[in-house]
N, C-alpha and C positions, 0 to 999 in steps of 0.2 A: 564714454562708457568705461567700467570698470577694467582695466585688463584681467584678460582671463589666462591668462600665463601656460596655452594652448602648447606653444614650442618655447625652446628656449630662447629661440631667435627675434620673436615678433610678439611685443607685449601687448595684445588689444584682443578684443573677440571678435567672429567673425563680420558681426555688424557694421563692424567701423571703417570695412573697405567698400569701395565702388567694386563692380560686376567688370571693372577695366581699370587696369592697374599701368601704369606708365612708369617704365625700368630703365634710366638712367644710371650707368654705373660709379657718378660720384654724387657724392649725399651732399653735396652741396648744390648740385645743379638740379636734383631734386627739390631743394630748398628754394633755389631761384624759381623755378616749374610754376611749383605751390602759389611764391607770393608774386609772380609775375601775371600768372593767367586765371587762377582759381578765386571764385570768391565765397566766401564763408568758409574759406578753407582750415582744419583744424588740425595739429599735431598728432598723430595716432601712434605713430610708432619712433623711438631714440634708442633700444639697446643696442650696443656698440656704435652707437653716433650714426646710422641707418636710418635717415630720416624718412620716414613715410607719414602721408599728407591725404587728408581726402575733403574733398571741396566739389564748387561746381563750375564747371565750363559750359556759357552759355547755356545755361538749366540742365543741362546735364550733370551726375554725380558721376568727380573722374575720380581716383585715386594717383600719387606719384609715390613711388618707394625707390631708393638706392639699390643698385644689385651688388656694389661694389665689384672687384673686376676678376675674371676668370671666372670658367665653368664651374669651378668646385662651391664659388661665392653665388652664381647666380642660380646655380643648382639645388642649393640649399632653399632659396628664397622664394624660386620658383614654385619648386615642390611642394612647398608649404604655404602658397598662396592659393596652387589648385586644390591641393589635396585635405587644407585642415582650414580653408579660410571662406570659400567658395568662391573664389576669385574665376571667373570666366576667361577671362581675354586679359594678354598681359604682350604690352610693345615695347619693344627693349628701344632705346631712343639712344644712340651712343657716337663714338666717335671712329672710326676705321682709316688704315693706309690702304693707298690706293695702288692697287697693282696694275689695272688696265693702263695703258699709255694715255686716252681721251680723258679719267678721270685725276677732276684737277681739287686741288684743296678749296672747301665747302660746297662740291659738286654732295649729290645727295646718294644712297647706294641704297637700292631693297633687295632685303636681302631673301629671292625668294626659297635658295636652298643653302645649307652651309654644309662645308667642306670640313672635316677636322683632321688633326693628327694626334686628339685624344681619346683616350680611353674608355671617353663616357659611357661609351655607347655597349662594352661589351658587359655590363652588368646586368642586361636583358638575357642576357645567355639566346642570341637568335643563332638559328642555323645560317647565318651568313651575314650580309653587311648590309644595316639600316642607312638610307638617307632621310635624315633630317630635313623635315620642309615645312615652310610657313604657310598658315591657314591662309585657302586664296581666294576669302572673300576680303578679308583685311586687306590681303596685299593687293589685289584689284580696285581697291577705295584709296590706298595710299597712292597707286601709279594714278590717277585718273585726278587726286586731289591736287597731286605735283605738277602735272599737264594743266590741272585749270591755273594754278597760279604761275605757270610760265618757268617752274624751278628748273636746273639744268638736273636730271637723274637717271639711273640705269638701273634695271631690276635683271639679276641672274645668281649667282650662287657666290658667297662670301666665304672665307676661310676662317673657322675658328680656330685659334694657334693657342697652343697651352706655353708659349714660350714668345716671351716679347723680346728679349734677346737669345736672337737664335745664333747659336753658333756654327749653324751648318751652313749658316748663310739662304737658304734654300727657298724663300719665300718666294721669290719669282719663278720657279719651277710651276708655280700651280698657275700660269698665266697660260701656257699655253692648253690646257684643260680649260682656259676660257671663265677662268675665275676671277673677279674684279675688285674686291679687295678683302683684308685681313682686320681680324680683328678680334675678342679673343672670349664672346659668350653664345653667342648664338644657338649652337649647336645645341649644349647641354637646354639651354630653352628647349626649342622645339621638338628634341625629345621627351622634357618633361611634360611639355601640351599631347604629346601622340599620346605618351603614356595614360594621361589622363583624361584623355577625349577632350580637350580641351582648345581655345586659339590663342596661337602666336606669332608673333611680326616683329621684326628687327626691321631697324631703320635706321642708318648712322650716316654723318656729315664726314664728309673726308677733312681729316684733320693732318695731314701728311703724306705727302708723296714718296713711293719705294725707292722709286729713281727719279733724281731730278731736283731734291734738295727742298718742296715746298715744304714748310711745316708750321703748326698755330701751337701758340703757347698756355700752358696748363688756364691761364683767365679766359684767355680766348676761347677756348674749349667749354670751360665753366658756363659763361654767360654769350656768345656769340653762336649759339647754334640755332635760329628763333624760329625758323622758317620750319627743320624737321618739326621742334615741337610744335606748330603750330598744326602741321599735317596730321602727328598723330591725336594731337586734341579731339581735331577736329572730325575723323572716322573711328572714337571712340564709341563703342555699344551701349 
C-alpha cells in the first residue's frame, strides 16, 4: 500500500500492520524475525533504517518493527502504533542484564512490572506515582507457553534504566526490592498501552550477567534469541 506519511516516523498506512506488533530493539533482528519465522512476509516500513515487517506466523498476521533502544525511541513508536496505526498488542521481545543471582545468561525474564528511574512517567501530570504493568492476559500465555516448552524463566518486575552506563554504579541496589533484571524500554511501553487502553508485554533473554562476568555478543544477541521469539510469536492475538 501506498504510504500514507501519517507520522514522520512510520511511512505506511494503517492497513499494513497486524493487530500485534513484535518490538525488538534492533532492526536487524527484526529483520531476522521477518525472514526467519514470517511467511509472505512484506517490507512496510525503512525510515531511519526501522525496519518493520508484516507477514504471517502460522496463519496468523503478525507484524515485527525495531523500537530501537531507550524509552524516548520506543516511546515514540509505541505511541504511534496505538495511537495513529491501530496497532492492539505490541511485545517488546529484547535483551536484559540480569540482577537476580538464579538468573543466568539466555535464562528468559517477563517482564510483569517495570521499575524506572525515568522521567516518562511524569508527563501524565498524576497526583502521585504510576506503576507501569503488563497486560496479564499476554503475560499469563507467555508464563504457561515457557512452562510448556520447558524454558528456564522468571516473571516479576524489570528495571527500565535510562542510563546504560551508569555512573553511580547503582543497579544492584534495585535487587533487593526483588527486581530481576535491567533493561532500558519497558516502561515507556507500558505506559503508553495504559495510556491508550491498549496491551503490552516485554519479554527479554538475558544477555548479560550484573555480577559474575556472563555476557553474549552483539551477533549472539542479533540472531541467537529463538526460543523468546518463538514464545511471543506464538501468544500473538
Amino acid at each position: 500500500m501506498k504510504p500514507a506519511n501519517i507520522t514522520p516516523h512510520i511511512g505506511c498506512s494503517p492497513e499494513d500492520f497486524a493487530k500485534t506488533v513484535l518490538m525488538p530493539g534492533d532492526p536487524l533482528r527484526a529483520k531476522m524475525i521477518a525472514e526467519t519465522y514470517l511467511t509472505d512476509a512484506e517490507l512496510v516500513n525503512n525510515i531511519r533504517g526501522i525496519h518493520g515487517y508484516t507477514g504471517f506466523y502460522k496463519g496468523k498476521r503478525v507484524s515485527v518493527m525495531a523500537s530501537g533502544m531507550g524509552m524516548p525511541s520506543i516511546g515514540i513508536y509505541s505511541y504511534e502504533l496505538y495511537n495513529m496505526f491501530g496497532v492492539e498488542n505490541i511485545i517488546r521481545v529484547g535483551s536484559a542484564g540480569s540482577i537476580h543471582p538464579d538468573l543466568n545468561v539466555y535464562d528468559i525474564v517477563i517482564g510483569a512490572g517495570a521499575c524506572t528511574n525515568s522521567a516518562f512517567v511524569s508527563q501524565y501530570r498524576l497526583p502521585g506515582s504510576f506503576a507501569p504493568i503488563a497486560d496479564y492476559g499476554l503475560l499469563r500465555k507467555a508464563a504457561d507457553e515457557c512452562a510448556k516448552r520447558g524454558l528456564k524463566h522468571m516473571v516479576g518486575n524489570v528495571l527500565s534504566s535510562d542510563t546504560f552506563y551508569d555512573d553511580s554504579l547503582s543497579t544492584l541496589e534495585w535487587r533487593k526490592m526483588g527486581v530481576l533484571a535491567v533493561e532500558m524500554e519497558a516502561a515507556a511501553l507500558y505506559c503508553n498501552a495504559a495510556r491508550a487502553g491498549k496491551k503490552a508485554l516485554c519479554i527479554c533473554t538475558i544477555s548479560d550477567t550484573i555480577e559474575g562476568g556472563g555476557v553474549t555478543t552483539a551477533e549472539e544477541r542479533q540472531n541467537a534469541f529463538h526460543a523468546m521469539m518463538q514464545v511471543a510469536l506464538e501468544i500473538a492475538e
